[in-house]
N, CA, C and O atoms as CSV, one atom per row, in Angstrom:
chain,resi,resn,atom,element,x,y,z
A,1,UNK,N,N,-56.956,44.175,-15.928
A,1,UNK,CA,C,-55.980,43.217,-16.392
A,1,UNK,C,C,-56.457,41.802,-16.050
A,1,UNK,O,O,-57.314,41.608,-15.188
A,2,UNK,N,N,-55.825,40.730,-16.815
A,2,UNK,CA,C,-56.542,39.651,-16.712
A,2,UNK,C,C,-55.467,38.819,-15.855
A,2,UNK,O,O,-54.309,38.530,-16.155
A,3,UNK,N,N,-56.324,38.474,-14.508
A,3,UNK,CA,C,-55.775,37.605,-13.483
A,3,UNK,C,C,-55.287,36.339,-13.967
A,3,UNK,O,O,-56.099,35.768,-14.696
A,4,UNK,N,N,-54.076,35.663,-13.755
A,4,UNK,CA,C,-53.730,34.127,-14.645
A,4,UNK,C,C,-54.692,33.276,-13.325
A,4,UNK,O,O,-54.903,33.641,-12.168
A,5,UNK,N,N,-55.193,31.867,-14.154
A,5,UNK,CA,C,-56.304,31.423,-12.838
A,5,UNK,C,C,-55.642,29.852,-13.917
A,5,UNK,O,O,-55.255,29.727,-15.079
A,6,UNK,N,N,-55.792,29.019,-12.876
A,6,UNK,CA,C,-55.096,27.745,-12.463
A,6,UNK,C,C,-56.209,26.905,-12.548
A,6,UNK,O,O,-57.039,27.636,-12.007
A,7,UNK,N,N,-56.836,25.851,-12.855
A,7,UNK,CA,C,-57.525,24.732,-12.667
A,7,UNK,C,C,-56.844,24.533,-11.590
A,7,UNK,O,O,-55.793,25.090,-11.274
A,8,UNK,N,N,-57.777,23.266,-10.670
A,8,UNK,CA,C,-57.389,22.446,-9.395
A,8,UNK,C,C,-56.853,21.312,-9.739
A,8,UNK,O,O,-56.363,20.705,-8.788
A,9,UNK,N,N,-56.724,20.551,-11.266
A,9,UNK,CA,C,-55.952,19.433,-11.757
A,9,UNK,C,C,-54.388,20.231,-12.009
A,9,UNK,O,O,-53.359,19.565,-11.901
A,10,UNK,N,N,-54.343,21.550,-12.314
A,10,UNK,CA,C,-52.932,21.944,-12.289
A,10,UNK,C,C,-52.191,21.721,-10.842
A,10,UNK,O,O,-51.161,21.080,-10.638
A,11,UNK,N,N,-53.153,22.561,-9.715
A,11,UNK,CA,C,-53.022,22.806,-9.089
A,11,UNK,C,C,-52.295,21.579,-7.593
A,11,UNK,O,O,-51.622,21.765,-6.579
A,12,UNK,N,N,-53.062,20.140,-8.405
A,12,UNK,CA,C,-52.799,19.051,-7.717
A,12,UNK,C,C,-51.434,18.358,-8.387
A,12,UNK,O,O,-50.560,17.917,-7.641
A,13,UNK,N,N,-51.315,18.296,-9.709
A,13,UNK,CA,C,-50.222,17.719,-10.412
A,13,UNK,C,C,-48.655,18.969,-9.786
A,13,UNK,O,O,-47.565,18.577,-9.369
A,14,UNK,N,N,-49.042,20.198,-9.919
A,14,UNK,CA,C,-47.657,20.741,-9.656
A,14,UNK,C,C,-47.391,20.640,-8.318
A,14,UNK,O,O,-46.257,20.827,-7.876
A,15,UNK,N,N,-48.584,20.287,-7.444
A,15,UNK,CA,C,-48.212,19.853,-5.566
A,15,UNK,C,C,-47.502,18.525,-5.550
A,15,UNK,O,O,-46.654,18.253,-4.701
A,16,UNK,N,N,-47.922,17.598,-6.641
A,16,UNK,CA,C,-47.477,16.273,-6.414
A,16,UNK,C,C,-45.985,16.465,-6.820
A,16,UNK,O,O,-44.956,16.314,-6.161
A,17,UNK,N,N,-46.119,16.715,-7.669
A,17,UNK,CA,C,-44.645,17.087,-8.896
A,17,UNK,C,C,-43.360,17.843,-7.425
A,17,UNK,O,O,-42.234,17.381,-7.239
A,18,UNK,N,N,-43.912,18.913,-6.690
A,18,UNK,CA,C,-42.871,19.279,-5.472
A,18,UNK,C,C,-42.295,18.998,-4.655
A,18,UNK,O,O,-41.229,19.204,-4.075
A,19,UNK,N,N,-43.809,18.043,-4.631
A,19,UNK,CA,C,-43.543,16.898,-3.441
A,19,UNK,C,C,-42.485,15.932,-3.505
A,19,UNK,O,O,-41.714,15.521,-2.638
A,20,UNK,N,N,-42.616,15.660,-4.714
A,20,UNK,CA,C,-41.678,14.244,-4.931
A,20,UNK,C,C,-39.959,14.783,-5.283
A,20,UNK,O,O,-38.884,14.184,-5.289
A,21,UNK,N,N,-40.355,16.168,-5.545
A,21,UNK,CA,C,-38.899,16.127,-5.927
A,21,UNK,C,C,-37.950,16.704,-4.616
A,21,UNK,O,O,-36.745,16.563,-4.404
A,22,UNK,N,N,-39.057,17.447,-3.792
A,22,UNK,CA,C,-38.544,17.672,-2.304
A,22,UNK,C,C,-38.021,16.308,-1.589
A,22,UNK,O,O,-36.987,16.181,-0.934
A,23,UNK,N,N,-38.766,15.557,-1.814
A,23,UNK,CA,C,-38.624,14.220,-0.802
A,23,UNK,C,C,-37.148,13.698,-1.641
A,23,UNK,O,O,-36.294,13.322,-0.838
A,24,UNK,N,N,-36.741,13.619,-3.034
A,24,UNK,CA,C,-35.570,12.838,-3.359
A,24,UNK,C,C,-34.958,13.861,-3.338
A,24,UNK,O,O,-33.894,13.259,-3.484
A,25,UNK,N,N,-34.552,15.202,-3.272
A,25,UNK,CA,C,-33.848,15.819,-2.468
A,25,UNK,C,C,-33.184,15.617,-0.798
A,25,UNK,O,O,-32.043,15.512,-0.349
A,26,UNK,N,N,-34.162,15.625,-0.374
A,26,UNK,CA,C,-34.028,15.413,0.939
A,26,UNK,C,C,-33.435,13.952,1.220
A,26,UNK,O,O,-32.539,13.859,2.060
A,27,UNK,N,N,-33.908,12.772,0.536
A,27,UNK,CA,C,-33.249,11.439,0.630
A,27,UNK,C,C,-31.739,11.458,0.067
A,27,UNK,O,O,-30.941,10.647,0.539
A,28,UNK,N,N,-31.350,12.315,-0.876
A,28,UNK,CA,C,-30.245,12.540,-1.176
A,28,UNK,C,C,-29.387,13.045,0.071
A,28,UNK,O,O,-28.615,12.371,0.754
A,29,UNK,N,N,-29.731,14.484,0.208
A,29,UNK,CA,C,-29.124,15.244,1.332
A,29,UNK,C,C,-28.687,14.311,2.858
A,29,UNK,O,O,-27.696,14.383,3.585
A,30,UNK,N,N,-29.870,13.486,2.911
A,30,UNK,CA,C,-29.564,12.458,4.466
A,30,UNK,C,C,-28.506,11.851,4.056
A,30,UNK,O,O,-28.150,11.517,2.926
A,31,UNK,N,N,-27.884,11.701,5.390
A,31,UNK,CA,C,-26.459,10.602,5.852
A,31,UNK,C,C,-26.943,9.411,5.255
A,31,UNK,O,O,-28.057,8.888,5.279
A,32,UNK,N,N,-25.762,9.058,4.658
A,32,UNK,CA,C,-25.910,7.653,4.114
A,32,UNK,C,C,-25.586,6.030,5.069
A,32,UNK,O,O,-24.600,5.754,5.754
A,33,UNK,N,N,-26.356,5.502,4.888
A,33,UNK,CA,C,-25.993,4.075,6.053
A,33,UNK,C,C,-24.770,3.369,4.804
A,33,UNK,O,O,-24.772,3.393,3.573
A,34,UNK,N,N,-23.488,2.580,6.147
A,34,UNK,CA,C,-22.716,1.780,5.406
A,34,UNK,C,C,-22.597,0.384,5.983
A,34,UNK,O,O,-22.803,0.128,7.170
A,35,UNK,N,N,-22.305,-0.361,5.205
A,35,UNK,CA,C,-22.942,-2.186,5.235
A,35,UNK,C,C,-21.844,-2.649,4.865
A,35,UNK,O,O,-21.221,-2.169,3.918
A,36,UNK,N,N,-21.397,-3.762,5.631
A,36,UNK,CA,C,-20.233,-4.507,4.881
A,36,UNK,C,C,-20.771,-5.961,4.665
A,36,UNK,O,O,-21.288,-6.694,5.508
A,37,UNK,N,N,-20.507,-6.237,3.205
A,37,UNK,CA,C,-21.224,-7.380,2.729
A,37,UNK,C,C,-19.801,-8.129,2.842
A,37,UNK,O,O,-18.760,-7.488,2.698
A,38,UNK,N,N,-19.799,-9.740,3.148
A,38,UNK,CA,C,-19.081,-10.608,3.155
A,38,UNK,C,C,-19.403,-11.844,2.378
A,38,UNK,O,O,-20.299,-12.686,2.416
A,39,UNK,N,N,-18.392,-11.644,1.700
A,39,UNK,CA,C,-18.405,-12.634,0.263
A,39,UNK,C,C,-17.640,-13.917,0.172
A,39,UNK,O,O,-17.355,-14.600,-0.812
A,40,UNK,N,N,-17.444,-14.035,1.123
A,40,UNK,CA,C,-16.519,-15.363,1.808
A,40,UNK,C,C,-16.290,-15.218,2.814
A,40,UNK,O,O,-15.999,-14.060,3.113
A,41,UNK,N,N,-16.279,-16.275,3.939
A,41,UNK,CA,C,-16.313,-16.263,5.150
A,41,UNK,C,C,-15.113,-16.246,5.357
A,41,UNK,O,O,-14.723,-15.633,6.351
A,42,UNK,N,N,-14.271,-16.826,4.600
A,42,UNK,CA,C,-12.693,-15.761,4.918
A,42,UNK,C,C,-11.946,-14.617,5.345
A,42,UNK,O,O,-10.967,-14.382,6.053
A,43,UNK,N,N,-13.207,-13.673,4.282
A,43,UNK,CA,C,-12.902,-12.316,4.938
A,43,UNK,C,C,-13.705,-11.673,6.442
A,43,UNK,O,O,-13.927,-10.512,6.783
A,44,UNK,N,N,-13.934,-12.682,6.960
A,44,UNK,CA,C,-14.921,-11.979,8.334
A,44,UNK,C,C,-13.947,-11.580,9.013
A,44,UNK,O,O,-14.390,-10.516,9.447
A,45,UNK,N,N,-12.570,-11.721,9.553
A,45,UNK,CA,C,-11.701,-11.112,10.485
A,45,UNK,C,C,-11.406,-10.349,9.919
A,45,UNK,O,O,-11.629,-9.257,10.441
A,46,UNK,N,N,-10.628,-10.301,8.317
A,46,UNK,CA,C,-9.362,-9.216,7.597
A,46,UNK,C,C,-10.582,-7.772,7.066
A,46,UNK,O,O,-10.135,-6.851,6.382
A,47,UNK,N,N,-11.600,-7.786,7.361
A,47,UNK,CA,C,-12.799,-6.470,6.863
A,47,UNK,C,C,-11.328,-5.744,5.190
A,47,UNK,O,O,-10.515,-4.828,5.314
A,48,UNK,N,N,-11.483,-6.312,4.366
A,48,UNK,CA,C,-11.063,-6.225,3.220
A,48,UNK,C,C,-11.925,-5.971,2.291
A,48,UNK,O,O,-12.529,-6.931,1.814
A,49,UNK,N,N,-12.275,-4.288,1.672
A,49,UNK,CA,C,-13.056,-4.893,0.523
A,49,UNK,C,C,-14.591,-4.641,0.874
A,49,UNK,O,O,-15.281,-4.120,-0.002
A,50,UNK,N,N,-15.041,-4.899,1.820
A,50,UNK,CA,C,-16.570,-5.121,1.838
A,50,UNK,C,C,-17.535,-4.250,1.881
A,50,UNK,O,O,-18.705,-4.633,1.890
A,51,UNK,N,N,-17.189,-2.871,1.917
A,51,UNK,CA,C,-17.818,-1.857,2.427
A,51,UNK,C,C,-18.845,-1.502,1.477
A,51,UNK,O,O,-18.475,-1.462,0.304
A,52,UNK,N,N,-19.796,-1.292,1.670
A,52,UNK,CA,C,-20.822,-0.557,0.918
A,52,UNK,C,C,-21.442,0.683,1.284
A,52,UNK,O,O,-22.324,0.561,2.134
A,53,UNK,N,N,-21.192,1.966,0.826
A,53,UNK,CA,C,-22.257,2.908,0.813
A,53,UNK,C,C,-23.406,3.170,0.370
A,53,UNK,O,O,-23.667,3.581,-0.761
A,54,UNK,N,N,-24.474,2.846,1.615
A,54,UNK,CA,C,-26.227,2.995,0.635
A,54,UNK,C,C,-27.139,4.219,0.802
A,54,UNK,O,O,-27.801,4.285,1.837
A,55,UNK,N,N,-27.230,5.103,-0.027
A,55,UNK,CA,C,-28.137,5.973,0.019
A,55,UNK,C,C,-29.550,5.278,-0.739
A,55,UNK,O,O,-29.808,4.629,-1.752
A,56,UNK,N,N,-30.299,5.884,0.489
A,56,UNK,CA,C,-31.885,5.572,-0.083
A,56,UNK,C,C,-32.971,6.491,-0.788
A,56,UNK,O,O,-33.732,7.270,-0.214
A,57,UNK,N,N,-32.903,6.290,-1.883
A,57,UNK,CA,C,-33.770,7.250,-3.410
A,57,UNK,C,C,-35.591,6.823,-2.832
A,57,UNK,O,O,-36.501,7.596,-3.129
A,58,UNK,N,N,-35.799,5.849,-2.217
A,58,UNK,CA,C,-37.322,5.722,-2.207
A,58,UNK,C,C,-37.282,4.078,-0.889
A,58,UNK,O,O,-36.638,3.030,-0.883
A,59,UNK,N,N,-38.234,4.623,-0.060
A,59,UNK,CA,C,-38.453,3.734,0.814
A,59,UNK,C,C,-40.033,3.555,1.306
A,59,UNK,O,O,-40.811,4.503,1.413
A,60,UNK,N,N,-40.216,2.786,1.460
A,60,UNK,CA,C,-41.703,2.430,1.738
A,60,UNK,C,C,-41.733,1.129,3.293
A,60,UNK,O,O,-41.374,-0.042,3.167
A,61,UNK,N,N,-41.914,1.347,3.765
A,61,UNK,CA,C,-42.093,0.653,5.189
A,61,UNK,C,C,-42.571,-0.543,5.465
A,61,UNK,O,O,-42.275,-1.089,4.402
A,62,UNK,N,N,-43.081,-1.356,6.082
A,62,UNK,CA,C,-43.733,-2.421,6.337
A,62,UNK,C,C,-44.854,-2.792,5.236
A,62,UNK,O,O,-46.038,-2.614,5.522
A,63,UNK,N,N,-44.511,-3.267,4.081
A,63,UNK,CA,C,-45.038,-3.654,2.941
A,63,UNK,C,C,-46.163,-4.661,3.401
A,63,UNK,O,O,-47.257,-4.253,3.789
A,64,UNK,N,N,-45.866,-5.878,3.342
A,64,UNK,CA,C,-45.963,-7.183,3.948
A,64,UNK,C,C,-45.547,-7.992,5.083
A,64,UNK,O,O,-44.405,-8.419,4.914
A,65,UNK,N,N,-45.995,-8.294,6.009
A,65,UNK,CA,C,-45.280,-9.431,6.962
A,65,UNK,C,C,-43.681,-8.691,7.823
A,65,UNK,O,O,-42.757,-9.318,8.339
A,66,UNK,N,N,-43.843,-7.363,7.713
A,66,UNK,CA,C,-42.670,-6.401,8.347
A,66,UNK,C,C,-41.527,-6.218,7.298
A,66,UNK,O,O,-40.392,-5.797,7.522
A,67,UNK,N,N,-42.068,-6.628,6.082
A,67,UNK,CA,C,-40.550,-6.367,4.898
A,67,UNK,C,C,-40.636,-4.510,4.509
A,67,UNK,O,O,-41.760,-4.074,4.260
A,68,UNK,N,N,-39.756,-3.781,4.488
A,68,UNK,CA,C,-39.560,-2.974,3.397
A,68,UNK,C,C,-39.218,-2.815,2.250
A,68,UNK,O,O,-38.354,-3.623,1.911
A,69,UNK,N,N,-39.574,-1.990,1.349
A,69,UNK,CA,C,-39.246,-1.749,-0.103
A,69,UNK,C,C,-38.316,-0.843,-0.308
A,69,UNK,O,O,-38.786,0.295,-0.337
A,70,UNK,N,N,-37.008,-0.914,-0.485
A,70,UNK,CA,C,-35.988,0.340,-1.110
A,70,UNK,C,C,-36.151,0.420,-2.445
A,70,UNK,O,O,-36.724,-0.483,-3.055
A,71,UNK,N,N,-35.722,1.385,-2.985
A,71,UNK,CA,C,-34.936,1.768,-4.015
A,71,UNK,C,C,-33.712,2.374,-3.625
A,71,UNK,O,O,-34.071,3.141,-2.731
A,72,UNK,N,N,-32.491,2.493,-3.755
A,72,UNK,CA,C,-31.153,2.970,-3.255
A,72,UNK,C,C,-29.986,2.955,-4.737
A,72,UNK,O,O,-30.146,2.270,-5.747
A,73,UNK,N,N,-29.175,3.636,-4.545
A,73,UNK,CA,C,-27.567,3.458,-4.885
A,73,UNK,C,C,-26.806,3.423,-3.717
A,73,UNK,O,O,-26.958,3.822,-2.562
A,74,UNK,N,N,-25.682,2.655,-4.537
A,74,UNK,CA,C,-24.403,2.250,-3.779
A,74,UNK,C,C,-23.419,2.535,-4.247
A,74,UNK,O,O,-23.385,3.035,-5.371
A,75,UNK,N,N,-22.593,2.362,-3.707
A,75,UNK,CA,C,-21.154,3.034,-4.025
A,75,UNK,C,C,-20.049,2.144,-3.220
A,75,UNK,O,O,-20.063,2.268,-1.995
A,76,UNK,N,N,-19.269,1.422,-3.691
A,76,UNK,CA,C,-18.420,0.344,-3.331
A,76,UNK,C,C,-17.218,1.097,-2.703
A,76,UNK,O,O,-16.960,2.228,-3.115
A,77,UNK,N,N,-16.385,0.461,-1.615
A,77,UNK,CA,C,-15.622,1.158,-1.369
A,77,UNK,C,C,-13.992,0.082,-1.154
A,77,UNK,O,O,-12.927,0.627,-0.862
């Protein structure tokens, strides 16, 4: 019977392809950080309004000069 046999360009594209979809799985699944943005210095005592929920879809670390790169959604609260 004839064995099914894989090239090593399959073999690298369907590792990459797992990879990535494991990792935005997993960025999904993690606890989400929440941020309260203040949009007038009015609201700094009454916390009205400001809340943000950020999950992070893609992060990359110390880019430049100590900045990071997100990609994220939010969700207003």
């Amino acid at each position: 019977m004839g064995a099914r046999r894989f090239t090593l360009w399959a073999v690298i594209v369907i590792g990459l392809i797992s990879f990535l979809i494991g990792s935005l799985l997993r960025s999904l699944i993690s606890p989400a950080d929440f941020i309260y943005v203040v949009t007038d210095l009015g609201e700094v005592g009454e916390m009205r309004g400001g809340w943000r929920e950020v999950k992070r879809l893609v992060e990359v670390k110390y880019i430049v000069g100590g900045w990071d790169f997100q990609i994220a959604v939010v969700r207003r609260h």
